[in-house]
N, C-alpha and C positions, 0 to 999 in steps of 0.2 A: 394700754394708755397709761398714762401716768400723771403724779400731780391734782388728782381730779376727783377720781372715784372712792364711795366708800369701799372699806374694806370688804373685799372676799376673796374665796381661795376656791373656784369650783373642784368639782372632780377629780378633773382629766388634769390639769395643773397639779392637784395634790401626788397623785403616780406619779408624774414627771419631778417634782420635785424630791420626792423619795427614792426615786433610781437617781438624781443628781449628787443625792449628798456619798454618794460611793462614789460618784466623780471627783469629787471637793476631796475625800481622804485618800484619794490614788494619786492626787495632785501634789496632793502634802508630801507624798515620799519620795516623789520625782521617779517614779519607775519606767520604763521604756514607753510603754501603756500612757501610763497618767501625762505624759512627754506629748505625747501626741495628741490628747486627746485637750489639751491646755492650750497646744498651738491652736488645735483646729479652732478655739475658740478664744483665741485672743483680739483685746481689743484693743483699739489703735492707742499710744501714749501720748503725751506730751511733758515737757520740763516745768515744774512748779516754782517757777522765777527764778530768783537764786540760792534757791533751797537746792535746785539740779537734782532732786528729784524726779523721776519719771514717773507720771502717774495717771492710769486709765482715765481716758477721757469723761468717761458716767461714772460718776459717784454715787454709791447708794444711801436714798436720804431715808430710816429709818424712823419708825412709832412703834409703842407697843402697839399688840393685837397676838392673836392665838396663831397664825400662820407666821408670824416672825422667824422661826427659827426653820423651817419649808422655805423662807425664802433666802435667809442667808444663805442655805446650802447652794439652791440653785441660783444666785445670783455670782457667787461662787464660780457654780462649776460650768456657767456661760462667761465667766473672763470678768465680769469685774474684783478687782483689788483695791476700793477705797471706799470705807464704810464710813459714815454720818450719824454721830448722833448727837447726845445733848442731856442736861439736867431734867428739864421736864419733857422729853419725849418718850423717859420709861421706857425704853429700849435697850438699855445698858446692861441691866440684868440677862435679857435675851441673847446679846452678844456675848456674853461673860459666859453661858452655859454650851454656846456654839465654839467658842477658843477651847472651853475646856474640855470640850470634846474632842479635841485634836489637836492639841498646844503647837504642832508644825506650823499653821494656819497663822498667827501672829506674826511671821517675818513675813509670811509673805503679803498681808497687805498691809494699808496705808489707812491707819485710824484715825478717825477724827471724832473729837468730841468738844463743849461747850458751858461755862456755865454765867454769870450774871453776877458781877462782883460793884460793892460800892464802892471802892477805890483799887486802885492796883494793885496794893498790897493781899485785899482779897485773894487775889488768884491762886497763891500761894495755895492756902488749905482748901480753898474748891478741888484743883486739882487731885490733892490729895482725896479729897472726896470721890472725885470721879474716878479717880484708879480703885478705891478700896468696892466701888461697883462694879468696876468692872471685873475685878480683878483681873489685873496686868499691873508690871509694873510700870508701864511706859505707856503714852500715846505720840504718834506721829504728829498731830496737829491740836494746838489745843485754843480755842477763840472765846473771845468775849462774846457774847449770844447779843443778839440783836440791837450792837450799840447808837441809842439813839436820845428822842425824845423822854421811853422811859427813865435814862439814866440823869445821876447829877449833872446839873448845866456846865460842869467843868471837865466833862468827859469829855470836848471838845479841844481839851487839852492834854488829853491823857497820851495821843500818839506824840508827842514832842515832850513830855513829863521827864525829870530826872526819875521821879519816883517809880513808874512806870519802866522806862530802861534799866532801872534796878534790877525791879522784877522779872521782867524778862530774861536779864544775865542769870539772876538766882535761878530761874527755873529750867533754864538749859544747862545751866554747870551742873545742876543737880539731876539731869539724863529722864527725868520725869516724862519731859515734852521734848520734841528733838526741834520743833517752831512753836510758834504762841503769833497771834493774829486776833481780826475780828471780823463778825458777820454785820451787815448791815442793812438793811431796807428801809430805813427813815427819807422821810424827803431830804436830811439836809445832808444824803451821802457823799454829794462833791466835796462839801464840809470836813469829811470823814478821810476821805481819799487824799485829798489836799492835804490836810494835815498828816495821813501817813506815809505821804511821798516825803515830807518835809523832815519830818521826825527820824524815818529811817529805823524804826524803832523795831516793826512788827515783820513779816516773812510773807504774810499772806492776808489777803482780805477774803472774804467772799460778801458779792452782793448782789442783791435782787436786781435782773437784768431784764434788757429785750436785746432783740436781735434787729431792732427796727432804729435804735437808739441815734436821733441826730447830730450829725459828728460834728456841727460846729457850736452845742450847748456846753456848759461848763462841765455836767457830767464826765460827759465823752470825756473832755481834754484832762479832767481829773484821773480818770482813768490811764490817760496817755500816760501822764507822770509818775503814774506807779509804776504798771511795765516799765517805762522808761527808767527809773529806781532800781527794777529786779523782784519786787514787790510778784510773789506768785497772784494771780488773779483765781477765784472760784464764782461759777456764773451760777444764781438760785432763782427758782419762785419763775423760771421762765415759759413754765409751762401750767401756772398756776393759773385758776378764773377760768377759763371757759368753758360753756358748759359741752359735753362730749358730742351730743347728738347734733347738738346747732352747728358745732366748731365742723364737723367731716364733713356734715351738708353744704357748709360755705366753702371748704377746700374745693370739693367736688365740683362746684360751682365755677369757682376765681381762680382755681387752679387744678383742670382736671388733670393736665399732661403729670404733675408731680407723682398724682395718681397710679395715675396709667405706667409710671416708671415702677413702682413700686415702693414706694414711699407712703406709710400711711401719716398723717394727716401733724399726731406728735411728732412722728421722728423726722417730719420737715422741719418744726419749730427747732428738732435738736440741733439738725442739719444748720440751721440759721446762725443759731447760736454757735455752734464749732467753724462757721465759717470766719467767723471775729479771731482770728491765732490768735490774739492777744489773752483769752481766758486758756486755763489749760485743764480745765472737767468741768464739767455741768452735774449737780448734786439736784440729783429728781429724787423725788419719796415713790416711793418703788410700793406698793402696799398687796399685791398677787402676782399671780407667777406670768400672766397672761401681760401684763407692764414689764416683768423683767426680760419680758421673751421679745416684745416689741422694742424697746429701750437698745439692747444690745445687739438685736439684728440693725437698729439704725447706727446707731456705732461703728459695727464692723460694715458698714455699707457705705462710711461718711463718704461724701464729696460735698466741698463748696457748691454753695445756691450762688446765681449769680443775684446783684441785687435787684433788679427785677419780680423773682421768686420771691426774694423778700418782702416787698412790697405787698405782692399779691398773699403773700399769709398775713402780713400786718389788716389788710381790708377783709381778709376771712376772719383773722379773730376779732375785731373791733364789730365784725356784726353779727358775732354769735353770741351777743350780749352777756359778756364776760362779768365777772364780780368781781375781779381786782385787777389795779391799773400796773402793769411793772414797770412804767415808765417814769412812776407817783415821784412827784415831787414838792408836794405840796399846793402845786397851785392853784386846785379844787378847793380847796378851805379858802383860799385866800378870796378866790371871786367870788365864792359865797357869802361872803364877810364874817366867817364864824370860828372861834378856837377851839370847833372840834373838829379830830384830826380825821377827814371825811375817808383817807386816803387805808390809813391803820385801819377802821371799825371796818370795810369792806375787806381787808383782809382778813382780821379776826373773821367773818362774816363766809369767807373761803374756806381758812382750819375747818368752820361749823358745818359747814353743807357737802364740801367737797372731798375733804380730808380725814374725815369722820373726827376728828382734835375738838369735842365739843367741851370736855373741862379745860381744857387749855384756853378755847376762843371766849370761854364765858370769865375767865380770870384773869384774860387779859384785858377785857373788856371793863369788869369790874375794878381793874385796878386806876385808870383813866380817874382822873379827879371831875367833879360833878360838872363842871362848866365845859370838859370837855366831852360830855354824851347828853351837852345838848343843844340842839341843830335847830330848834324849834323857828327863828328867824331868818336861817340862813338857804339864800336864793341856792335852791339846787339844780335849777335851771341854767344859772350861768355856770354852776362844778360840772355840771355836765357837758355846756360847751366847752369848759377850759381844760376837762382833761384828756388826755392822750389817747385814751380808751374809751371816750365817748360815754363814761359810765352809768348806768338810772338811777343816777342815787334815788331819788324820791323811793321808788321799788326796793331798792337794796336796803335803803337805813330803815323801812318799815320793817323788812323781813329781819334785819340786825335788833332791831326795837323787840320786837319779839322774839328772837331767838337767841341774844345773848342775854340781857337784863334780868 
């Protein structure tokens, strides 16, 4: 599974992950062996816009935890080549001790990392920062972390900025980053998209998706405009919120044949999301070895869902009474009449429960100015009919009230 679960690493995964990482360094030499044994487990690519780039469709979205370095190898040595991380997901170090255990390991995948700057100019010695973590001197991909509401109100001008296109030229002449982009999951990401289809500035997005997404909202057609750009697309967060046992019971349910094909119940949703050509990987948090074994057998299994399928997982997740909307666009706040951002604390609310990220979820929670973590007026009865995900706020912001504050 993935997305979901706290962390653990049982037994039987941990052996399997330890005969893998002799996989991963017979890989690196390219010997007759490790040739074959990389094919057998190769997974499908695709072209990262006009980066042309090729790059594994599942990206691995790391955190720290004690198995992190068990799963780099085996995620490794099952065929993925593009690793995910970030400032505050304390995983940086983890990667840095896996590269240096085999310095081959660094051409051959596709790094991604992130950090949080307050004007463009920042990026500059973030990055620096993030290389002297990681130690490497390069990364393949480097993004602005979750550009949104947390940022200055003029972020919305940073994809069309002269200041901004600066820095991007300085940091690719300078071979640090070979692209520069940004992640995104705010409600106003049409906003975000729009303006970096416009700008031309950045190489890549990634954004919190579905695979159910209606193609005639502004989203979608934001979207269009990027691909349409060149803009490489990274789909996130799309297997994020539901909870695992409800989620399979409802598959089982709405859609036993996917089942019965052999498809478990995630790697439909992956299947959904890869059906969209327009993204070119899905970056799932991968956090045990029993996720990276399901993840990449759906991978190398892909076929387009027809929409149909799709449908019938959108009505299985909506009634496995999920805790985060990927569809969020803010419109929950809106009908509720309130300026807290109903959509964010439900995900902070996912980091906490699902993703085991509890200092993360409580500080980013806590960082939220006062007016917005408090809902105490606002009808969540109409956030609940207006969002996409049918979500309980009433339930979720109690258990958020108590769990991150």
């Amino acid at each position: 599974m993935a997305e979901h679960d706290p962390l653990s690493t049982h037994r039987r995964g941990f052996l399997k992950a330890g005969a893998s990482g002799s996989v991963a360094a017979l890989a690196a030499t390219q010997t007759p062996a490790a040739e074959a044994q990389e094919k057998a487990h190769a997974l499908p690519t695709r072209v990262l816009g006009r980066t042309g780039e090729k790059v594994t469709i599942l990206n691995l979205g790391t955190f720290r935890g004690s198995g992190l370095g068990r799963i780099l190898r085996h995620a490794y040595a099952q065929g993925v080549r593009c690793i995910d991380t970030a400032d505050t997901y304390r995983s940086e170090p983890g990667i840095a001790d896996w590269l240096d255990s085999n310095p081959a390991l660094r051409k051959s995948i596709f790094l991604v990392t992130k950090d949080h700057p307050k004007a463009p100019k920042d990026l500059i010695a973030q990055l620096d920062r993030r290389l002297a973590t990681l130690r490497t001197d390069y990364v393949d991909l480097f993004l602005i972390h979750g550009i949104g509401n947390e940022y200055p109100a003029n972020s919305l001008e940073w994809p069309k900025s002269k200041e901004m296109k600066d820095t991007v030229e300085a940091i690719k002449k300078s071979g640090k980053a070979r692209f520069v982009g940004f992640s995104c999951h705010d409600g106003r990401r049409a906003d975000y998209l729009e303006a970096a289809a416009e700008g031309k500035v950045f190489d890549v997005v990634m954004i919190q998706n579905t695979a159910w997404l209606d193609k005639n909202t502004r989203l979608n057609k934001a979207i269009d405009r990027c691909h349409a750009a060149g803009i490489g697309l990274i789909s996130m967060k799309q297997l994020a919120g539901p909870n695992p046992d409800a989620f399979l019971a409802q598959v089982a349910k709405k859609a036993p044949d996917l089942i019965e094909r052999g498809i478990t119940p995630y790697g439909a949703l992956l299947h959904a999301i890869w059906t969209d050509e327009r993204f070119a990987m899905a970056c799932v948090s991968m956090q045990n070895i029993d996720q990276v074994n399901e993840n990449t057998r759906a991978a190398r299994s892909f076929e387009p869902l027809k929409s149909a399928d799709i449908c019938r997982l959108r009505d299985a997740f909506i009634a496995s009474a999920p805790t985060l909307c990927p569809d969020c666009d803010g419109r929950c706040s809106l009908a509720a009449g309130t300026r807290a951002p109903l959509g964010d604390i439900t995900r902070y609310l996912t980091y906490y429960e699902r993703h085991g990220a509890r200092t993360e979820a409580r500080d980013r929670f806590s960082s939220l100015p006062p007016e917005a973590r408090n809902w105490t007026d606002a009808d969540l009865a109409a956030a609940r009919e207006a969002c996409p995900a049918n979500l309980d706020f009433g339930a979720l912001l109690e258990r958020a009230k108590d769990s991150l504050a």
